[in-house]
Each structure stands twice: as C-alpha cells, then as structure tokens.
TORTOR-455152 format. One record per residue (C-alpha): x negated, y negated, z negated. Coordinates in steps of 0.02 Angstrom, whole numbers, plus 50000, padded with zeros to 5 digits. Layout:
BEGIN
XYZ/...
END
This chain:
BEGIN
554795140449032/554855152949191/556435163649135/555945176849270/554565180849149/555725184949010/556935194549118/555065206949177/555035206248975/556805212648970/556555226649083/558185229849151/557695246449220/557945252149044/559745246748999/560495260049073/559755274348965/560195262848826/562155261748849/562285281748882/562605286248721/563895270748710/564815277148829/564815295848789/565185290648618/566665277148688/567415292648805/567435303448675/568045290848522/569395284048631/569815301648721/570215309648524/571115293348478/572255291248608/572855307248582/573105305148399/574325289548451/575095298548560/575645310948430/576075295248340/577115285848478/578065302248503/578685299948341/578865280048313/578995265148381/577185262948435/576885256548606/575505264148731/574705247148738/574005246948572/573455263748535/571375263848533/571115270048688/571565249348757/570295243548647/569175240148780/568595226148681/567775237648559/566775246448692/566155231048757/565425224248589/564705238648569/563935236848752/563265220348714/562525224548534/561555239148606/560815229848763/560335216248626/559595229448519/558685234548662/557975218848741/557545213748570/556275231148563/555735226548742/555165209948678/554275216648527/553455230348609/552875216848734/552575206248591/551555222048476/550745228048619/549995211348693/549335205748524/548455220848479/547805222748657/548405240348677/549245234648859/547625227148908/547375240749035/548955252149042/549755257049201/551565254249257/552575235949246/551515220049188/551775217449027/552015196748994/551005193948827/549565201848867/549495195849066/549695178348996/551175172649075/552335172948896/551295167048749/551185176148563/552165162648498/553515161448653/553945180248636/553995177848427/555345164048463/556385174148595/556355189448479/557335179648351/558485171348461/558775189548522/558965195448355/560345181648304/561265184448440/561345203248431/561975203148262/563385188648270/563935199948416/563865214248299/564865207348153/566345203648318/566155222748339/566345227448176/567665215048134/568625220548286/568255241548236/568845239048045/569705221148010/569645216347843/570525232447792/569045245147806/567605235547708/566305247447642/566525254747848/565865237547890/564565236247749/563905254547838/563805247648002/563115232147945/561635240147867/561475250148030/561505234448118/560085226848029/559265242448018/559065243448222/558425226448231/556955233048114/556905247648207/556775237648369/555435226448296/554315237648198/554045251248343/552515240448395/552385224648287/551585224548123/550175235948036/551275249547993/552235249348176/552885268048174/552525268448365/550705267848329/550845283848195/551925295148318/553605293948254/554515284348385/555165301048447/556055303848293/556595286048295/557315286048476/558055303248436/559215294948289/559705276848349/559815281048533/560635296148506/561285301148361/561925282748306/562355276948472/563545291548516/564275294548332/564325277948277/565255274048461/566385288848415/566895281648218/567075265248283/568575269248393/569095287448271/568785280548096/568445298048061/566875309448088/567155324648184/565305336248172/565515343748352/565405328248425/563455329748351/563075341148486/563385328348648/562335317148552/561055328848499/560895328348716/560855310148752/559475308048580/558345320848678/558525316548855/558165299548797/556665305148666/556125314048848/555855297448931/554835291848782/553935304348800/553545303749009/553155287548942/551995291848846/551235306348940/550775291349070/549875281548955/549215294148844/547285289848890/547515270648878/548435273248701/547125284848643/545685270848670/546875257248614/547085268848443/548995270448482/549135289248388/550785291948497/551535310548481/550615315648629/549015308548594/549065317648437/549485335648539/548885333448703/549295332748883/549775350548903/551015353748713/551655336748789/552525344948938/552885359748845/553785346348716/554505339348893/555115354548934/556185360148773/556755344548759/557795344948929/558055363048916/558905360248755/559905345148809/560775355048940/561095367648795/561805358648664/563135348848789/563585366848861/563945373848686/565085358048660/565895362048843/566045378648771/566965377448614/568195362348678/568305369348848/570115365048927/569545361949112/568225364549243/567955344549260/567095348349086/565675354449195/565395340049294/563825333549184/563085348649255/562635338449396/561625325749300/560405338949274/560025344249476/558775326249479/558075332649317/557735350449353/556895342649515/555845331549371/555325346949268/554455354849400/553795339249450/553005337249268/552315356649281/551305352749430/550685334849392/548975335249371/548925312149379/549575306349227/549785290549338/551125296149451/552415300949317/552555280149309/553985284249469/554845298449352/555225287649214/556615280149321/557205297849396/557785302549211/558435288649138/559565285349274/560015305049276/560385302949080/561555288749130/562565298149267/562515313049128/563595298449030/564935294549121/565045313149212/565095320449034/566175308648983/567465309149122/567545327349117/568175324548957/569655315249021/569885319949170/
END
C-alpha cells in the first residue's frame, strides 16, 4: 500500500475551504459566549478559565470531524468517479481509482475506515459540547453527523449520487455553510441566534462558488461522461453569471451582518479576503479556456479561508 496515493486521494488543497466555516462559526460561538460568562463571573464565583471561550477542545473536535467529513467525500468522489469512468479524461489532479494506482475495492475499504473514525471523533465532540445533560442536543447532532457521512458518500457513489443530478450546489451550500458555521456556533452557545445565518449564508456560497469553478472546468468532460452537474444543465455562460452572484452576494450578506453588529472598524477586515477574489471574477469574465480556471480553484478557496479567520478576528478584535 503506497500511502502517498491516498494522501493525492485526500487532496489537501481542499481542507482549508472546509474548516472556514468551523472557524467563523468557533469565533463567533465562543466570541457571544464568553461574554455571556463574563456577565456571569461578574456576578459569581465563576472563574475566567472555564467559561466557553477555553474550550479549545471543542473547536478542535469539531476541526477533526469536518476534515474527516471531508476526506471521506474526497475518497468517494474518487471512488464514484473512477468506477463510473466519468474521470477517465478530466483535467486537473489525477484522480487514483481511475489512473489505477488505488483499486475499487482499496478506496471502498479506506472510505469506511474514514467513516468510523470521523464519527467516534464526533460522538467526543458532542459529548464534550452537551455532556450527558443536553441529550436530544446530541441526538440532533448525531443525526447530522451521520447525515454528512451520506452526504459525503452519495455526491458521486451510487445510482442516485445527487452530484450526477445537479444538486451538489444546494448540498455544499447547507453542510459547508450553513451547518458548519451554525452548528460551530450552537455547539459552543447552546442557543441559536438567526443573524449569525448571514456569515454563513457567505462561507455556503463562496464555497458553492468553488464547486462551481469546479465544475465550469470540467463541464465538457461531465457532459460526455452524463454527469448533469448545475452547469452542464445551464451552460458555460448562466454558469459565470451563477459565479458572479454568488460572490457578489457573499460580500453582501457578511456586510449586512458588519452592519447591524457593527462596534469597530476591525469588523471590516474580511474586506480584504475579497481583493484575490475580485481579481478572480474578472478573471472568470474573460476566460474563454475552460482549462485554465483548474489554477483559480486554489485562488478562492484559500481567499474563503483568509475571509475566516479575518472575519472572525474582526469580531474579537
């Protein structure tokens, strides 16, 4: 077993855009907690030290369980992919299954080792969010668990794979997004606050963007490969209009949230996040090579990373 061929299966260049909305979600969480303690150590006997803001182990649980999650739907869209032939001639990264150098049954076995360890590192997470105390929490978030290992497994694999019907733009919307950055948020609050939609409404579309550049790349090899992908569905040119609004309204919905719990210019740090991708949206407008926008990928999901941690340390700061 060459493990260099499961860490190309991996793809580490995607991890990143996977922990964003952790960590917008953890900023946020343990930002509106700590102050809630500190109302509550102002008026007790509760020490700094154990008010939620310390419980780093929570955010890195929640770390691990969403790089998991997300090596687990690397190997199955390797896996999908390769046994269906759709990545027979795609452009980009070598894909393992279908180059040879990971067999169908290899990938099948590290997707379930992936799997089980993904979700024994999810029940630590939840056991360390709720404790025994908060049990139909951890039922929730145990359904949520399973139900992003499906969601990880069934983008490619299978006969119904939703990534071969053209909803795994709605799917990477709600688990990268939406989940990632609330969920974060409830583990450390307990409580849902709705405003706190908005930053994740952001990190769901800049990340349903690179899906989409994805996509956009391999539109012509999906097409013959009868991989009905959003964009083969509308075409090259509603793509990048799709592209377009779904940046554009990233920026907006973060900016509305800056604007309603605006307290200090360091709010408007995320703002440079979006200099590399304005540079990308004009790059899009004028690509004429679906080829080239292999480079791009890269460009925004590192830009939706640094959008994380500026975003979330204008919150703090």
């Amino acid at each position: 077993m060459d493990v260099n061929n499961y860490i190309k299966a991996a793809r580490l260049r995607t991890l990143p855009l996977s922990v964003s909305g952790i960590i917008v979600g953890a900023f946020l969480g343990g930002y509106d907690s700590f102050i809630t303690a500190q109302d509550t150590f102002f008026n007790s006997a509760v020490s700094i030290k154990s008010m939620p803001l310390y419980q780093s182990l929570i955010f890195w649980l929640a770390i691990l369980t969403t790089i998991g999650f997300q090596v687990l739907s690397n190997f199955a869209n390797d896996y999908g992919d390769g046994v269906k032939g759709t990545d027979n001639d795609r452009k980009g990264e070598t894909r393992m299954v279908s180059s040879g150098a990971i067999s169908p049954k290899q990938m099948k076995r590290a997707m379930i080792i992936t799997a089980l360890v993904t979700l024994v590192i999810a029940l630590l997470l939840i056991y360390k969010a709720f404790g025994k105390e908060n049990f139909l929490y951890s039922l929730v978030f145990f359904v949520f668990g399973i139900s992003s290992i499906i969601a990880a497994i069934k983008y490619t694999v299978g006969k119904s794979a939703y990534g071969y019907s053209g909803f795994g733009d709605f799917f990477v919307f709600v688990f990268f997004g939406l989940l990632s950055v609330v969920g974060t948020y409830f583990l450390y609050t307990k409580e849902l606050n709705f405003i706190i939609f908005l930053p994740a409404f952001t990190i769901g579309l800049l990340s349903t963007a690179v899906l989409n550049l994805n996509n956009m790349r391999d539109r012509v090899n999906d097409a013959k490969s009868n991989k009905n992908t959003l964009v083969v569905k509308i075409g090259t040119k509603a793509a990048k209009y799709y592209h377009y609004s779904l940046l554009i309204s990233s920026f907006l919905f973060t900016f509305l949230y800056t604007v309603i719990r605006y307290q200090s210019p360091f709010q408007l740090l995320f703002i440079i996040a979006y200099i590399p991708l304005i540079k990308h949206l004009f790059f899009v407008m004028k690509n004429k090579n679906e080829v080239l926008l292999d480079g791009e990928l890269k460009k925004v999901a590192l830009s939706t990373f640094l959008f994380a941690i500026l975003f979330g340390l204008g919150q703090v700061l």
